[in-house]
C-alpha positions in Angstrom: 2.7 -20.9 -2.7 5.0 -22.1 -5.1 4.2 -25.4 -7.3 6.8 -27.2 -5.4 6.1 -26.1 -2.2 3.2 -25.5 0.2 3.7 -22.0 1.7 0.7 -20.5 0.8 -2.3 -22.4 -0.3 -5.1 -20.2 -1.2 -9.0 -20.8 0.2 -10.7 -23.0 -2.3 -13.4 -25.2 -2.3 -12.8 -27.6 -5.0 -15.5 -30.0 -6.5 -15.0 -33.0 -5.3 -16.5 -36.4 -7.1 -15.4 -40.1 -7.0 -17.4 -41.6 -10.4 -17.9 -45.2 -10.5 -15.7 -47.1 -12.7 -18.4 -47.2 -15.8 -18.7 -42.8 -16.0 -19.5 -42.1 -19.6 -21.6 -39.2 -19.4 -19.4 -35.9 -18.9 -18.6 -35.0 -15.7 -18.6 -31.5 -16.9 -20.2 -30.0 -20.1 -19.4 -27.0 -22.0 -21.5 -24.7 -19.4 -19.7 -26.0 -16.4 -15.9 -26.1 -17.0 -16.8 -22.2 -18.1 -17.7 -22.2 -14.6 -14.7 -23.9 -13.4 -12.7 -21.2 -15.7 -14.8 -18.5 -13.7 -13.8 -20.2 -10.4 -10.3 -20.5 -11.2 -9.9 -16.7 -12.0 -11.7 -16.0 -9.2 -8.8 -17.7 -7.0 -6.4 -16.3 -8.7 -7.9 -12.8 -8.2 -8.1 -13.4 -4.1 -4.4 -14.5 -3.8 -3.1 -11.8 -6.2 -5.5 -8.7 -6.2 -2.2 -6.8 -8.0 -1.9 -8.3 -11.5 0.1 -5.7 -12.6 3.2 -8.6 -12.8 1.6 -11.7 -13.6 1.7 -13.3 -16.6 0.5 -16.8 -17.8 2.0 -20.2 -19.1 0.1 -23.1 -20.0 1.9 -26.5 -21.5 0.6 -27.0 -24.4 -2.2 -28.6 -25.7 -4.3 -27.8 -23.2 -3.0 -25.9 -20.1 -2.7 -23.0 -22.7 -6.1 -23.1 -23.2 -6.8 -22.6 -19.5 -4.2 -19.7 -19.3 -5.7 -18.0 -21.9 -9.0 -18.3 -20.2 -8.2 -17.1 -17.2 -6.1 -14.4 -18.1 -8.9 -13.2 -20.5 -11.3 -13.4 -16.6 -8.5 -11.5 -15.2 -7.7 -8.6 -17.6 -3.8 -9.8 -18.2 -2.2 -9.7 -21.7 0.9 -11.9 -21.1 0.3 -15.1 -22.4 2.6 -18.0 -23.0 2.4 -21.7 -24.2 4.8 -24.2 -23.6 5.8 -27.6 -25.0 7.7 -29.9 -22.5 8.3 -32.2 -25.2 11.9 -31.5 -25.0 12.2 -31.4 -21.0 10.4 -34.4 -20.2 12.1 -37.2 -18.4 11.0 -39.9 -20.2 12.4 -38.6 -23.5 14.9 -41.5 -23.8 11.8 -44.0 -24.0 9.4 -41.5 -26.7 13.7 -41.2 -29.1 12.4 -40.3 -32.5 8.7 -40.7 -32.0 8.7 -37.6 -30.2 6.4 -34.8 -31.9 8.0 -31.5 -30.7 5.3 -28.4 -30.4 6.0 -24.9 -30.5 6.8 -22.7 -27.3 5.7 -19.2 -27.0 6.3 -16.8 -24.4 6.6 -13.5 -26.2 7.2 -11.9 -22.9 10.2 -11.9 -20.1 9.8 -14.0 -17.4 12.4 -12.5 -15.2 11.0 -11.2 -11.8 7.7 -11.7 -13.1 4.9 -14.1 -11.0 3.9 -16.9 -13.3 0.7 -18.7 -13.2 2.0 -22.3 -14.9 -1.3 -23.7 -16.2 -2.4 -27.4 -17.1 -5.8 -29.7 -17.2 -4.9 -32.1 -15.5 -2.7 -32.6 -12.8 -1.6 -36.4 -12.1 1.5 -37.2 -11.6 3.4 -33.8 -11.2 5.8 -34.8 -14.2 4.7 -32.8 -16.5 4.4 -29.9 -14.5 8.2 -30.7 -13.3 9.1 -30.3 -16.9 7.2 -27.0 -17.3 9.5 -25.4 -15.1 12.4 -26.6 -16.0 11.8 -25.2 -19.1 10.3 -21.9 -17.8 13.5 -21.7 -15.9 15.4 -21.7 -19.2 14.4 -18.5 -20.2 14.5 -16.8 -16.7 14.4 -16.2 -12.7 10.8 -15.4 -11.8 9.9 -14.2 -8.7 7.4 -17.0 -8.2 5.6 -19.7 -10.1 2.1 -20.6 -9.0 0.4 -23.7 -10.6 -3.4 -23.6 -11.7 -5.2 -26.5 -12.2 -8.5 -27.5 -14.2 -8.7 -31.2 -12.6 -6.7 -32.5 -9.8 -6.0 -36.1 -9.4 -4.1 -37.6 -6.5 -1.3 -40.2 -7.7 1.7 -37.6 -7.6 5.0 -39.2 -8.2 6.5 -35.9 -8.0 6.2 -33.9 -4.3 4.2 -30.9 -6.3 0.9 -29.4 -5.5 -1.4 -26.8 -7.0 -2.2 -23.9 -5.8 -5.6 -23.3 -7.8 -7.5 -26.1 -8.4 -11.0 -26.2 -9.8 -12.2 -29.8 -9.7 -11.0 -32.4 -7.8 -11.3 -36.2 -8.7 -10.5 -39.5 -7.8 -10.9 -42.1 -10.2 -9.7 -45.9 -10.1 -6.0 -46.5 -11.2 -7.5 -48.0 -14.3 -9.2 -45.0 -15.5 -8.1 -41.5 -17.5 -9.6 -38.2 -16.8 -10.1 -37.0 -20.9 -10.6 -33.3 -20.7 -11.8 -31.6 -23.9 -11.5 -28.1 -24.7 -11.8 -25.8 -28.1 -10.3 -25.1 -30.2 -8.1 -27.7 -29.7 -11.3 -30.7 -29.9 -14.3 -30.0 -31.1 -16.4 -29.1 -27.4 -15.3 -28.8 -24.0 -16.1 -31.5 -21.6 -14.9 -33.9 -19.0 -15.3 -36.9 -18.8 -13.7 -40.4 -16.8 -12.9 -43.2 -18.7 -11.3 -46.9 -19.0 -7.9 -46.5 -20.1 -7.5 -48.6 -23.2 
């Protein structure tokens, strides 16, 4: 399956868990989302047994954590990161306030199948952005998009095809995942948006 279509979706079994609107403790500690890593790979491994041509992306500040994670699981070297910063569509609102990060894919991307990475999918926006900037530097054969968290208000028609946990909070709430070495523990956890 590609991440904008729904050709192929593999057999998972995501979590799933609706927390009330007052979740503080985690809804996954550091013990668990390395289960959800070993999940992940594990879906990967049953949809492409080969992984001879796949390489990894993961938008940056998290997703790359969970592409290097998984790759690591699945024995692949090619590892990117990616920052959308540039390919966003809501640019023109962030002007000069935008922090622009550092994009690394020190491999070619042409004809290759890409696992796109990210925590957390929401609104598909980001992950829109991810390959339009993939897409810059190439024609893979496919893209596949891998998950940590799923959550359901797309505004953008684009699904994953590996997903690890699924959850549904109230619109008023923010999934916060956590992950080292970019915080300081991995954990995830539902909370009020402020």
């Amino acid at each position: 399956m590609s991440a904008l279509g729904t050709e192929h979706q593999a057999v998972l079994t995501p979590l799933r868990y609706t927390p009330p609107m007052s979740t503080t403790p985690p809804i996954a500690n550091a013990a668990k989302i390395e289960q959800l890593f070993d999940q992940l790979a594990d879906h990967v491994r049953k949809v492409c047994p080969d992984t001879s041509n796949i390489a990894f992306i993961g938008i940056r500040r998290r997703g790359d954590i969970v592409a290097a994670k998984i790759a690591e699981r699945l024995g692949v070297s090619d590892v990117g990161s990616i920052d959308i910063t540039l390919y966003r569509d809501d640019l023109s609102e962030t002007g000069a306030a935008a922090r622009v990060g550092k994009t690394a894919i020190p491999f070619s991307v042409e004809g290759r199948e890409i696992i796109l990475c990210d925590d957390v999918l929401m609104t598909g926006r980001s992950v829109l952005a991810a390959l339009r900037e993939i897409l810059d530097f190439g024609r893979p054969a496919r893209v596949r998009l891998a998950v940590l968290v799923e959550r359901p208000e797309r505004e953008i028609p684009i699904q994953p095809d590996f997903i690890a946990l699924k959850i549904r909070p109230a619109r008023e709430e923010k999934i916060d995942v956590r992950l080292a070495p970019q915080d300081d523990r991995n954990e995830i956890t539902v909370n009020a948006r402020s």
